[in-house]
PDB file of N, CA, C and O in Angstrom:
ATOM      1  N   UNK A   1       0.846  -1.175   0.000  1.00  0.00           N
ATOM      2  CA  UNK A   1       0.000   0.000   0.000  1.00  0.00           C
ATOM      3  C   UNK A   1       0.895   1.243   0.000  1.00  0.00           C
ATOM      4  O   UNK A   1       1.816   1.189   0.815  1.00  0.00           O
ATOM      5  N   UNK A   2       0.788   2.696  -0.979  1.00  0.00           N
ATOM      6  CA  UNK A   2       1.245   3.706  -1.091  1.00  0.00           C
ATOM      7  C   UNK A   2       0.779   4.412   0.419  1.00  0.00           C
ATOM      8  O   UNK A   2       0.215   3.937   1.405  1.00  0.00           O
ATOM      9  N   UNK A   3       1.372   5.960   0.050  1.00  0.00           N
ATOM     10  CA  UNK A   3       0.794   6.980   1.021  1.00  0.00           C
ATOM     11  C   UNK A   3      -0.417   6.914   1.139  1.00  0.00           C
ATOM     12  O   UNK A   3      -0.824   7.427   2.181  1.00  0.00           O
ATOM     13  N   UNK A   4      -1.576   6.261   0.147  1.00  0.00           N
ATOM     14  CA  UNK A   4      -2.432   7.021   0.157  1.00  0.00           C
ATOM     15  C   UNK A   4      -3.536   5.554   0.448  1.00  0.00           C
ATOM     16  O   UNK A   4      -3.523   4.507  -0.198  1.00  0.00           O
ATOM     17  N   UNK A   5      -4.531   5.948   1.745  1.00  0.00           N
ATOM     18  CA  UNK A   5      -5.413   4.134   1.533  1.00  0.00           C
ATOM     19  C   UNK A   5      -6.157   4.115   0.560  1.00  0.00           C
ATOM     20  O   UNK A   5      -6.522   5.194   0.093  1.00  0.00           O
ATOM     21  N   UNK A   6      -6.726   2.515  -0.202  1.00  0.00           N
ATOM     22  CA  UNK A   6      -6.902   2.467  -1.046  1.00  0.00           C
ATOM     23  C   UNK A   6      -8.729   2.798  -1.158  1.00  0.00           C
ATOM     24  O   UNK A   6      -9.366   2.861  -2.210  1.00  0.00           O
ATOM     25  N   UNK A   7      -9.252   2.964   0.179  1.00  0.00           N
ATOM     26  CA  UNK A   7     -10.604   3.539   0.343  1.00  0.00           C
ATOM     27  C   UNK A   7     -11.122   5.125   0.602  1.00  0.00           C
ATOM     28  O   UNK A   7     -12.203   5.509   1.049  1.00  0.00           O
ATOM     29  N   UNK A   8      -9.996   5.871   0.174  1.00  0.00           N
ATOM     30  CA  UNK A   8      -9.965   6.798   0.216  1.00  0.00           C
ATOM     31  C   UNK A   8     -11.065   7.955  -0.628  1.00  0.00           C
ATOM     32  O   UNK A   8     -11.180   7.235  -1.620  1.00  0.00           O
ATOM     33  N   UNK A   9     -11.773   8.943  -0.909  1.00  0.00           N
ATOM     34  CA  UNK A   9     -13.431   9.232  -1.616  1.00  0.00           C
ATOM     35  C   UNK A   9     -12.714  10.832  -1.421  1.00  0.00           C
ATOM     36  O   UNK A   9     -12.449  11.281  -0.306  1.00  0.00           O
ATOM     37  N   UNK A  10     -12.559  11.295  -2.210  1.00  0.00           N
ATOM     38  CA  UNK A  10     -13.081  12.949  -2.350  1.00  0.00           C
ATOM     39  C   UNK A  10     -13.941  13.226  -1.221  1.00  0.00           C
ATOM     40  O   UNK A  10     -13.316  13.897  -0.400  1.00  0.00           O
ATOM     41  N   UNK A  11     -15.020  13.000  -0.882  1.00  0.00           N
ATOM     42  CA  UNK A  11     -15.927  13.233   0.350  1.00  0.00           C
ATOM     43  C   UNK A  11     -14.466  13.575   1.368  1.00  0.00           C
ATOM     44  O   UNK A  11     -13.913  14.671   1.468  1.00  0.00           O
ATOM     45  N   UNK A  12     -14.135  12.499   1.941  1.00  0.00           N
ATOM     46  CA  UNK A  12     -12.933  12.025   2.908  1.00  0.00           C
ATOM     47  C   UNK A  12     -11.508  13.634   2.516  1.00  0.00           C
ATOM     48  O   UNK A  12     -10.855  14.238   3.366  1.00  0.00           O
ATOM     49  N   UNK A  13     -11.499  13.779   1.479  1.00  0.00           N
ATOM     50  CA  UNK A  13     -10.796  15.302   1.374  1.00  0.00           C
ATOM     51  C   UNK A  13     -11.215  16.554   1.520  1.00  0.00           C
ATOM     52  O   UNK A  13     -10.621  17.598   1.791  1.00  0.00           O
ATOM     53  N   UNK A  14     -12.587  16.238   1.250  1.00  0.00           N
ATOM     54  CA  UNK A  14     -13.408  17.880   1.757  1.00  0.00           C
ATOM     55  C   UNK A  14     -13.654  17.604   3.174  1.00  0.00           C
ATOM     56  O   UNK A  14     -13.778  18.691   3.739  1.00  0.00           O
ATOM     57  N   UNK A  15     -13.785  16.593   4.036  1.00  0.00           N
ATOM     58  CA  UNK A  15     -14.178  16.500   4.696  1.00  0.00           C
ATOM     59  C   UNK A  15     -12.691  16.814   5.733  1.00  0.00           C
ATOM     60  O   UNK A  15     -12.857  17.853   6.372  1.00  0.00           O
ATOM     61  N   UNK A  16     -12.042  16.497   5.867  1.00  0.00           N
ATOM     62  CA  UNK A  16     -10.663  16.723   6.863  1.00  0.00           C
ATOM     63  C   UNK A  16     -10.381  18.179   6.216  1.00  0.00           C
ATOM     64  O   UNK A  16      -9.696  18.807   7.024  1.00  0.00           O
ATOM     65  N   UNK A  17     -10.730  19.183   4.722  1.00  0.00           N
ATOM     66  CA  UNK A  17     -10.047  20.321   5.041  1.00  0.00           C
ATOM     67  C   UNK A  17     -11.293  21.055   5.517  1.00  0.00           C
ATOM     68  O   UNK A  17     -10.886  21.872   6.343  1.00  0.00           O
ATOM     69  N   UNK A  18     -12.404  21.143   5.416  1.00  0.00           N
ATOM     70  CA  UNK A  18     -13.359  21.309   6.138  1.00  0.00           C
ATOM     71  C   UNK A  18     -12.570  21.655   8.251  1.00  0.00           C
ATOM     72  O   UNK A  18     -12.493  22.696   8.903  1.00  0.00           O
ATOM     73  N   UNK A  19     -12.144  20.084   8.618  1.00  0.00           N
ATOM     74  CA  UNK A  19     -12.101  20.061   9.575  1.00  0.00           C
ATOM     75  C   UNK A  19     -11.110  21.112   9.965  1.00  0.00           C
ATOM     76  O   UNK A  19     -11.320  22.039  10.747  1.00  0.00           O
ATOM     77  N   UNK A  20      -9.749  20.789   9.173  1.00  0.00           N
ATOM     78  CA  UNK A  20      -8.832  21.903   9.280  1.00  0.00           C
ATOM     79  C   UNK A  20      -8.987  23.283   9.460  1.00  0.00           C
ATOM     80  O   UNK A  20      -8.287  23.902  10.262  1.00  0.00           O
ATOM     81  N   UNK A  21      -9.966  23.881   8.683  1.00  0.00           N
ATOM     82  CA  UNK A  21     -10.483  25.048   8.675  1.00  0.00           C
ATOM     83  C   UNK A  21     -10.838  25.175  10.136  1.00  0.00           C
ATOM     84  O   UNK A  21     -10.221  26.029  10.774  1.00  0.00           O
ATOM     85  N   UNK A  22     -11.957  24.275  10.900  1.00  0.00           N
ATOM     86  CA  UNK A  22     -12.003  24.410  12.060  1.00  0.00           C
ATOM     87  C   UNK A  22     -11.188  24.738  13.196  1.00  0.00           C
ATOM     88  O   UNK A  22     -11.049  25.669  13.989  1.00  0.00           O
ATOM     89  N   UNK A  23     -10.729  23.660  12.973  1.00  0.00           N
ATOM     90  CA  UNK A  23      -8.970  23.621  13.819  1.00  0.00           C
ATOM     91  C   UNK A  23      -8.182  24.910  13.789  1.00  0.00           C
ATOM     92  O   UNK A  23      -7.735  25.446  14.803  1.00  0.00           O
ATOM     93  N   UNK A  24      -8.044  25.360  12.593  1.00  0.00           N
ATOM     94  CA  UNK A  24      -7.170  26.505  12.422  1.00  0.00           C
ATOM     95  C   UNK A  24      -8.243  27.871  13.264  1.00  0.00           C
ATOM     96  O   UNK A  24      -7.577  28.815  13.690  1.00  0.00           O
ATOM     97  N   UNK A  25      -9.387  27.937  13.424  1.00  0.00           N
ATOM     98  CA  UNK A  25      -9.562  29.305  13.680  1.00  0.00           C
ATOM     99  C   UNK A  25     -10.800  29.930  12.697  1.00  0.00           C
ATOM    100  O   UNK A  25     -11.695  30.684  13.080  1.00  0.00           O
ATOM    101  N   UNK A  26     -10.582  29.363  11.216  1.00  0.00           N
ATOM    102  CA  UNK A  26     -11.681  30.170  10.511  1.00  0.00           C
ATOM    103  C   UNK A  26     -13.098  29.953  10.938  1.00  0.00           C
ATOM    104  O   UNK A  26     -13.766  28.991  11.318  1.00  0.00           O
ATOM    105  N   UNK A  27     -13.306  31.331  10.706  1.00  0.00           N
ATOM    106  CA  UNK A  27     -15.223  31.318  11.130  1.00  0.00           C
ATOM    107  C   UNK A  27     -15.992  30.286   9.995  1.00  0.00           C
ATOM    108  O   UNK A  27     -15.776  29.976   8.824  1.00  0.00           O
ATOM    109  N   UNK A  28     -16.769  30.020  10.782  1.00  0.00           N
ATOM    110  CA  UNK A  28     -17.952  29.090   9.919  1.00  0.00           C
ATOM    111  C   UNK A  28     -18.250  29.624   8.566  1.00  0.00           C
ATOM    112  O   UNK A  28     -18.140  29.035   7.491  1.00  0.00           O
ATOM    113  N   UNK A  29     -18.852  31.474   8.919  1.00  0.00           N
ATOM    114  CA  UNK A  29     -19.081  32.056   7.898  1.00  0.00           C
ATOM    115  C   UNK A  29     -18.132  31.807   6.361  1.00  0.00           C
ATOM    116  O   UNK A  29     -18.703  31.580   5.294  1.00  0.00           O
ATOM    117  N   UNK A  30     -16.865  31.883   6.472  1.00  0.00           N
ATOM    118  CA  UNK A  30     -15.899  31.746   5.958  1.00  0.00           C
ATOM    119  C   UNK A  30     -15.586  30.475   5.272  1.00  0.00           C
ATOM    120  O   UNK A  30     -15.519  30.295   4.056  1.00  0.00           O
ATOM    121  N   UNK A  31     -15.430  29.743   6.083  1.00  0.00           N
ATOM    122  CA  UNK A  31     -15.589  28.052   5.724  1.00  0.00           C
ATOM    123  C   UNK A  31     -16.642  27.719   5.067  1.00  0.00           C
ATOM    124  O   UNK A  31     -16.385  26.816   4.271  1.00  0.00           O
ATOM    125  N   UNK A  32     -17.589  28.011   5.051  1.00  0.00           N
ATOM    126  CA  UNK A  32     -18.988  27.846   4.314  1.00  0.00           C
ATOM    127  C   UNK A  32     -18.731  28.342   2.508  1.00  0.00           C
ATOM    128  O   UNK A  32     -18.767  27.667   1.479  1.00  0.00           O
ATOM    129  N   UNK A  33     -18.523  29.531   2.705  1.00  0.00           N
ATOM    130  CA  UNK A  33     -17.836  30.056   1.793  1.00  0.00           C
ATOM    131  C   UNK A  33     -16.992  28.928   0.665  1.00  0.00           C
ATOM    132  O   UNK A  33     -17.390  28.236  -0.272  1.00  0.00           O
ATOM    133  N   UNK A  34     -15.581  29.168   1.329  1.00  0.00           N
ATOM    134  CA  UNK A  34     -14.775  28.094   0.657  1.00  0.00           C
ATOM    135  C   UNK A  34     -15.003  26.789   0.649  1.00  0.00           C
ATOM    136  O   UNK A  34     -14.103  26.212   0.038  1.00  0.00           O
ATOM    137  N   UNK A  35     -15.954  25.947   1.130  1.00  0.00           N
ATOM    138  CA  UNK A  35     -16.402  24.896   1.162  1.00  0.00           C
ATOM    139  C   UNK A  35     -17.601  24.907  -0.007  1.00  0.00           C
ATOM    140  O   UNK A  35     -18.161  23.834  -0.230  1.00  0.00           O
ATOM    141  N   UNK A  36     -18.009  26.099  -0.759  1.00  0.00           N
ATOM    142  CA  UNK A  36     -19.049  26.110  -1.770  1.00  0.00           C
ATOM    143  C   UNK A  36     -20.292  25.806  -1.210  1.00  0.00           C
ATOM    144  O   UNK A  36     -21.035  25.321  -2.063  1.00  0.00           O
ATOM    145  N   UNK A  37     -20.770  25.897  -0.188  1.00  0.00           N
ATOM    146  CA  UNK A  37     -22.297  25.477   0.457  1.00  0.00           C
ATOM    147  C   UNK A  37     -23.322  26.657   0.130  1.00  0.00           C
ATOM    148  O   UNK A  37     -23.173  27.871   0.272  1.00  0.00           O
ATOM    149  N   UNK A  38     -24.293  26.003  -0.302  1.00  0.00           N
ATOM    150  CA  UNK A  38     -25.372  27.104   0.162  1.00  0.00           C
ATOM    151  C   UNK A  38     -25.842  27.693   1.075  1.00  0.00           C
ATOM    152  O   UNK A  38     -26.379  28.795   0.962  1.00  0.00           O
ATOM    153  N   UNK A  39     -25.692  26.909   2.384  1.00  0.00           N
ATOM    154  CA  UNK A  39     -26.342  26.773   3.270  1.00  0.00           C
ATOM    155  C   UNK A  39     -25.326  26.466   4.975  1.00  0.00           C
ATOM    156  O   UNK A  39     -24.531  25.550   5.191  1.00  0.00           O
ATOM    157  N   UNK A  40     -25.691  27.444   5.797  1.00  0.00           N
ATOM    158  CA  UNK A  40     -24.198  27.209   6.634  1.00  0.00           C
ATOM    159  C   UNK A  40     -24.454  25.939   7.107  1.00  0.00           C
ATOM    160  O   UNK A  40     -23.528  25.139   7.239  1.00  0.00           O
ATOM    161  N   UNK A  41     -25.598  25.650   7.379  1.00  0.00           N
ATOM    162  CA  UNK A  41     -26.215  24.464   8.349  1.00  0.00           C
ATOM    163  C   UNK A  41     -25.513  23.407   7.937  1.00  0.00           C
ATOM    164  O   UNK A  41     -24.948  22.554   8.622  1.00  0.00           O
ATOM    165  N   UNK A  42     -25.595  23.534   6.533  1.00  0.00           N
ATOM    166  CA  UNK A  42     -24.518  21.593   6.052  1.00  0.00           C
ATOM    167  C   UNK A  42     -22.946  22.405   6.532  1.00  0.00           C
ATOM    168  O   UNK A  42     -22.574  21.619   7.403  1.00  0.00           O
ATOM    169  N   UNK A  43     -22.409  22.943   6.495  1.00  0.00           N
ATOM    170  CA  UNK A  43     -20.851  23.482   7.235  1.00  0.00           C
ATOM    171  C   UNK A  43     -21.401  22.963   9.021  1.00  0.00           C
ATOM    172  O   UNK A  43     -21.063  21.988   9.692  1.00  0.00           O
ATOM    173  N   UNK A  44     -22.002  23.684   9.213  1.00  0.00           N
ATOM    174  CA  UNK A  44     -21.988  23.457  11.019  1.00  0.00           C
ATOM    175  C   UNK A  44     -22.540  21.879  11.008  1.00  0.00           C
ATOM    176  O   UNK A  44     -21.738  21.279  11.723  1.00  0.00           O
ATOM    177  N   UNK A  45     -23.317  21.145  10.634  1.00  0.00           N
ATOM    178  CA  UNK A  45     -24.027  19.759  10.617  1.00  0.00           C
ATOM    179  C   UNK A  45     -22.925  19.023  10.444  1.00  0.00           C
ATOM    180  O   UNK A  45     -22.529  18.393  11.425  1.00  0.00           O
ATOM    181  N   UNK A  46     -22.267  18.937   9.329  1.00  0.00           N
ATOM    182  CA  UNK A  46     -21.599  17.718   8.933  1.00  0.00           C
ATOM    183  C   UNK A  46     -19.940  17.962   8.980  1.00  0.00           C
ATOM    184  O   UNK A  46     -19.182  16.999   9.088  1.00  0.00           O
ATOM    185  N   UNK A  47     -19.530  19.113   8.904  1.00  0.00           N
ATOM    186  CA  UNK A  47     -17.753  19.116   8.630  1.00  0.00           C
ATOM    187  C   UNK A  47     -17.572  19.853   9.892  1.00  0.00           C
ATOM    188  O   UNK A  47     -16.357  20.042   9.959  1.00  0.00           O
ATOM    189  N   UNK A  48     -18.234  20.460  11.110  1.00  0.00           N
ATOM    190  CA  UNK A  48     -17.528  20.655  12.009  1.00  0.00           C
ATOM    191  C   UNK A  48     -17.715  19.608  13.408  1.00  0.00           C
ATOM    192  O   UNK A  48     -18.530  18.695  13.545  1.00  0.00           O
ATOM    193  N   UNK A  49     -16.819  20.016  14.229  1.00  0.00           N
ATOM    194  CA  UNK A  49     -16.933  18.460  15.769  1.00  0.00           C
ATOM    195  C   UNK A  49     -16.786  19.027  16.891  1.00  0.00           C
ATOM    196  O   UNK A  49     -15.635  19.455  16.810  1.00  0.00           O
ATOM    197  N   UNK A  50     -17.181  19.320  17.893  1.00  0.00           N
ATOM    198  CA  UNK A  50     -16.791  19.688  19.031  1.00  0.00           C
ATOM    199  C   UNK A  50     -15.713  18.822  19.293  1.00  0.00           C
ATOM    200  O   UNK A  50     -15.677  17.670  18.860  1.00  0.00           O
ATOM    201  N   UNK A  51     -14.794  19.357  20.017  1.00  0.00           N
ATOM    202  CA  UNK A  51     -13.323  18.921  20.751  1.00  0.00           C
ATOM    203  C   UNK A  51     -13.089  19.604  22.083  1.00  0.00           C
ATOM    204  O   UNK A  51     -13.581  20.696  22.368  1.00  0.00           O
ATOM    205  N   UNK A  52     -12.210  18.805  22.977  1.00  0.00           N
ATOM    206  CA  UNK A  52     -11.653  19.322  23.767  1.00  0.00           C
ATOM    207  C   UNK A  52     -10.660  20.822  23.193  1.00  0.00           C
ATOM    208  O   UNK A  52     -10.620  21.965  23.650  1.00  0.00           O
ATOM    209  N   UNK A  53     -10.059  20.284  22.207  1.00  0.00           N
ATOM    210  CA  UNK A  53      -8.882  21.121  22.132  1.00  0.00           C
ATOM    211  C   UNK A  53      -9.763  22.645  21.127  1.00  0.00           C
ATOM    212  O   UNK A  53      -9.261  23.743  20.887  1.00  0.00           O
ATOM    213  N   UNK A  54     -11.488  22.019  20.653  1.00  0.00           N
ATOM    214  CA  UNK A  54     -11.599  23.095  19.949  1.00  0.00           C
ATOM    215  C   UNK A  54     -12.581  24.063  21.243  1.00  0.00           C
ATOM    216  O   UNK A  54     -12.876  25.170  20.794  1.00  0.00           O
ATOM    217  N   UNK A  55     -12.965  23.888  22.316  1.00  0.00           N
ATOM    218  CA  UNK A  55     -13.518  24.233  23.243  1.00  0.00           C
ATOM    219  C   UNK A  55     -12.375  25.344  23.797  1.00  0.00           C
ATOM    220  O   UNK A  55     -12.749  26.516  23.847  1.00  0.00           O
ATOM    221  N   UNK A  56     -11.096  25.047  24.185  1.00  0.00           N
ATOM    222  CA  UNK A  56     -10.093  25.560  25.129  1.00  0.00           C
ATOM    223  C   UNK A  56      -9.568  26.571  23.848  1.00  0.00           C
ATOM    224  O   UNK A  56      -8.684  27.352  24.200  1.00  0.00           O
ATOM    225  N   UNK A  57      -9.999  26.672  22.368  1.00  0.00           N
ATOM    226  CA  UNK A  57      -9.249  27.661  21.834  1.00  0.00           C
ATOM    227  C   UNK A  57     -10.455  28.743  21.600  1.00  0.00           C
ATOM    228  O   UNK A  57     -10.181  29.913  21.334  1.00  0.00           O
ATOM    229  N   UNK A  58     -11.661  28.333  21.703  1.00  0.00           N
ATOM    230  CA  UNK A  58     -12.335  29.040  22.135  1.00  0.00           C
ATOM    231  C   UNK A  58     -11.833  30.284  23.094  1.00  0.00           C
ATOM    232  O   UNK A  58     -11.365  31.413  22.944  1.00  0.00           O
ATOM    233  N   UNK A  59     -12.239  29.331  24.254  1.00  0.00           N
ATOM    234  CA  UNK A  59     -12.037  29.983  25.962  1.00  0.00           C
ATOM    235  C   UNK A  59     -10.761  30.956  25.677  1.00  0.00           C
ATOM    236  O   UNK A  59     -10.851  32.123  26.057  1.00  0.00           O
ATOM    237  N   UNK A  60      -9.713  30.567  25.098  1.00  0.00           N
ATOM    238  CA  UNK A  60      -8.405  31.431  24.838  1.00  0.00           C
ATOM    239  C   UNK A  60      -8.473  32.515  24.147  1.00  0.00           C
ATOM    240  O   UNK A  60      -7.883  33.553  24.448  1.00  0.00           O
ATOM    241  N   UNK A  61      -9.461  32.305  22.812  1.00  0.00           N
ATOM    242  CA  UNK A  61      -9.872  33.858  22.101  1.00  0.00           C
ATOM    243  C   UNK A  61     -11.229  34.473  22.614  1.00  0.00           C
ATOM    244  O   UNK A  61     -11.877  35.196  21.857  1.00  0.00           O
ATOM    245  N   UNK A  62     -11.566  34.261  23.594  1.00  0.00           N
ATOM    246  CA  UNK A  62     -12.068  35.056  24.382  1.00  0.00           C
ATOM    247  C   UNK A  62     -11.955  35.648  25.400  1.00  0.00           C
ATOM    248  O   UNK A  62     -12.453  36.757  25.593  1.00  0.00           O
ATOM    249  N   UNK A  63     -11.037  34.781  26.524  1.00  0.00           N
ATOM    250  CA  UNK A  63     -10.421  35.549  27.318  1.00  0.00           C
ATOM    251  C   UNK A  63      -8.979  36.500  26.623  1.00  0.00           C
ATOM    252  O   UNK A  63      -8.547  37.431  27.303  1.00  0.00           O
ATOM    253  N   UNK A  64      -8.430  36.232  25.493  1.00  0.00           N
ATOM    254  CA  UNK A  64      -7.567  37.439  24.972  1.00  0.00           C
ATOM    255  C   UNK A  64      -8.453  38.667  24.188  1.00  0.00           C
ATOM    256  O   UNK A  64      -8.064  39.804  23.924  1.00  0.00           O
ATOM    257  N   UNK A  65      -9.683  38.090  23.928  1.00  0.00           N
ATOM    258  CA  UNK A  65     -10.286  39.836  23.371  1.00  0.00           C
ATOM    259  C   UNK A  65     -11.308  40.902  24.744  1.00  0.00           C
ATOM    260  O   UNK A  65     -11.900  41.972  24.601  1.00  0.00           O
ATOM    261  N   UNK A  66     -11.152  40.081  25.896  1.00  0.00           N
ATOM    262  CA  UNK A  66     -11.813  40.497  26.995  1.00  0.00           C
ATOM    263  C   UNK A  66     -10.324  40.992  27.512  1.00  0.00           C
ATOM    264  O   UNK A  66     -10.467  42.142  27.929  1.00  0.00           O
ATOM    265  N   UNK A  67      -9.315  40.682  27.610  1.00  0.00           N
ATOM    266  CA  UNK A  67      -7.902  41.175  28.138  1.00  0.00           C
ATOM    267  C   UNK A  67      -7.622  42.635  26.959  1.00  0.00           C
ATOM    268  O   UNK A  67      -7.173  43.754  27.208  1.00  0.00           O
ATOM    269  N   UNK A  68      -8.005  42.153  25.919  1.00  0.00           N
ATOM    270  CA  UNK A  68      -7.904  43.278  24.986  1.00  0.00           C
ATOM    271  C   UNK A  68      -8.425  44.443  25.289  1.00  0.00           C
ATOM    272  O   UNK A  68      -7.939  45.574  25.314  1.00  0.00           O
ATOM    273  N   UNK A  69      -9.546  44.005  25.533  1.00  0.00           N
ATOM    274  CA  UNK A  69     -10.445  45.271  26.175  1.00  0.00           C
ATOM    275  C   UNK A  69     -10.734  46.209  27.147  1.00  0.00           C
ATOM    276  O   UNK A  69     -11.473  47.190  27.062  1.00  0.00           O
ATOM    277  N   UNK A  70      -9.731  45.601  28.569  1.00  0.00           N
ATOM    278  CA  UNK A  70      -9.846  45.552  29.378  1.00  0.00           C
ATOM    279  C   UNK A  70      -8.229  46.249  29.248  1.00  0.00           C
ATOM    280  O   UNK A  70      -7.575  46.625  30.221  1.00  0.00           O
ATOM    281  N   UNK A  71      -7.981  46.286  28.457  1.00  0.00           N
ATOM    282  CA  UNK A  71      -6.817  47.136  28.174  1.00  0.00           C
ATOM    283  C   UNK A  71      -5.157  46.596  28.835  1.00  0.00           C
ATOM    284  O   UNK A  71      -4.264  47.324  29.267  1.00  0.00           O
ATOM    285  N   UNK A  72      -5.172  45.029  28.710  1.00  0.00           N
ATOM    286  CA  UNK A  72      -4.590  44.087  29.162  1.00  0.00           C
ATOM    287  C   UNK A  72      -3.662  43.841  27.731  1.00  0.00           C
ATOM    288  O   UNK A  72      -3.887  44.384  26.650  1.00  0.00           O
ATOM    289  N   UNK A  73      -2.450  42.775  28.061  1.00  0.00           N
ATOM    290  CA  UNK A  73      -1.412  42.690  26.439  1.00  0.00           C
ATOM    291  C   UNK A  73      -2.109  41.170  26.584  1.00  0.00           C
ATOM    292  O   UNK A  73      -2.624  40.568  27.526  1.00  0.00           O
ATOM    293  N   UNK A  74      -1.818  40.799  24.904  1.00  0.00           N
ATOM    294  CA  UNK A  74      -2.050  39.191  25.113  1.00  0.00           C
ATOM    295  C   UNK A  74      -0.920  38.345  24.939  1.00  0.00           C
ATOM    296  O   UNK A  74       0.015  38.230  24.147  1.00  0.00           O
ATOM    297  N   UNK A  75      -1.323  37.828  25.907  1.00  0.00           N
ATOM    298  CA  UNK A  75      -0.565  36.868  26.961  1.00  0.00           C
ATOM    299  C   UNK A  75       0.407  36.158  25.766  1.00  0.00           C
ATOM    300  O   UNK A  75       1.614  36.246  25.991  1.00  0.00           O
ATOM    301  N   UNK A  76      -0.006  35.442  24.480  1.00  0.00           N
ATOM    302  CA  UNK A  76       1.090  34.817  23.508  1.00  0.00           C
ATOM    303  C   UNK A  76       1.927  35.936  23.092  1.00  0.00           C
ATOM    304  O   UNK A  76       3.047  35.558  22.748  1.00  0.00           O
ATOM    305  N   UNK A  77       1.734  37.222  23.014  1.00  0.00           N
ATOM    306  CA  UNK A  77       2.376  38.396  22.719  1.00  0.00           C
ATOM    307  C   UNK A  77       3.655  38.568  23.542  1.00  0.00           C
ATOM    308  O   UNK A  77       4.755  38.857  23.070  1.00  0.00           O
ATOM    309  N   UNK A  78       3.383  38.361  24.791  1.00  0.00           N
ATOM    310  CA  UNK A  78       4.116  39.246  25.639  1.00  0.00           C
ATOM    311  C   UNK A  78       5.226  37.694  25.772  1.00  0.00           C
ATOM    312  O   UNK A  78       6.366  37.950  25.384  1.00  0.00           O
ATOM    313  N   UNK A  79       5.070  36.482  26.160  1.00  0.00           N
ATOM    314  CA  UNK A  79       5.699  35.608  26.050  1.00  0.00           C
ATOM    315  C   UNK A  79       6.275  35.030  25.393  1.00  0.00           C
ATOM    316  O   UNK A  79       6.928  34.052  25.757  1.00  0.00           O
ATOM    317  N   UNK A  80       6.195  35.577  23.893  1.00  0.00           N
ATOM    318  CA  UNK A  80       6.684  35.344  22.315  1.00  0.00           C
ATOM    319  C   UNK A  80       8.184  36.521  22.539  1.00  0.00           C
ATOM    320  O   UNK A  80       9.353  36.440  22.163  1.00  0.00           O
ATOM    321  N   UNK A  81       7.635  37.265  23.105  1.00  0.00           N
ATOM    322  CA  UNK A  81       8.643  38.718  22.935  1.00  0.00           C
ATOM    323  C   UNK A  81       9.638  38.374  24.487  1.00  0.00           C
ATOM    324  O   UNK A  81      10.734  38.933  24.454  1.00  0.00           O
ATOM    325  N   UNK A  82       9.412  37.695  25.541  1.00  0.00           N
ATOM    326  CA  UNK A  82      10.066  37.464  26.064  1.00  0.00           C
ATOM    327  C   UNK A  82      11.276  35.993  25.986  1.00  0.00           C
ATOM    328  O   UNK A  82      12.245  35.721  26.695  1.00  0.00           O
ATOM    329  N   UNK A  83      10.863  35.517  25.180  1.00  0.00           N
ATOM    330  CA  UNK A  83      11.603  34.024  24.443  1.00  0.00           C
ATOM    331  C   UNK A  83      12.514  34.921  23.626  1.00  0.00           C
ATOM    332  O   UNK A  83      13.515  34.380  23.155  1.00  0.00           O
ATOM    333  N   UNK A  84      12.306  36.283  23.376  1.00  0.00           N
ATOM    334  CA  UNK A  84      13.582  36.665  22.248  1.00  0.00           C
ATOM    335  C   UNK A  84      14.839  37.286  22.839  1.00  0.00           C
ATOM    336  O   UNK A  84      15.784  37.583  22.107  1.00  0.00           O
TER     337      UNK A  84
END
């Protein structure tokens, strides 16, 4: 067997960059978009998943735009610049 399994479907490629999109941050709105849908509901229904890890990046871009606001630095900012 190559890189690639041999049950592998186009579906199975929209479907993981779909997920990616998630993972990375892009809004639904957006993803919907580049995913060609009419309709966001098939984007939110079928290509996105709740996760642990997508829950906690949540919680993280919200507590950094409430620190933002609050007239606070964000926290990957200031610890990026102190690693240099």
């Amino acid at each position: 067997m190559g890189p690639v399994a041999p049950d592998l479907v186009m579906y199975d490629l929209r479907h993981t960059y779909c997920t990616d999109l998630e993972a990375a941050g892009v809004p639904i709105n957006i993803a919907r978009d580049l995913m060609g849908h009419a309709n966001i509901s098939i984007t939110s229904r079928i290509y996105t998943h709740r996760s642990t890890e997508s829950l906690a990046k949540a919680r993280d871009l919200i507590d950094n735009f409430q620190d933002k606001k609050a007239g606070k630095c964000d926290k990957s900012v200031t610890s990026s610049k102190q690693s240099l």
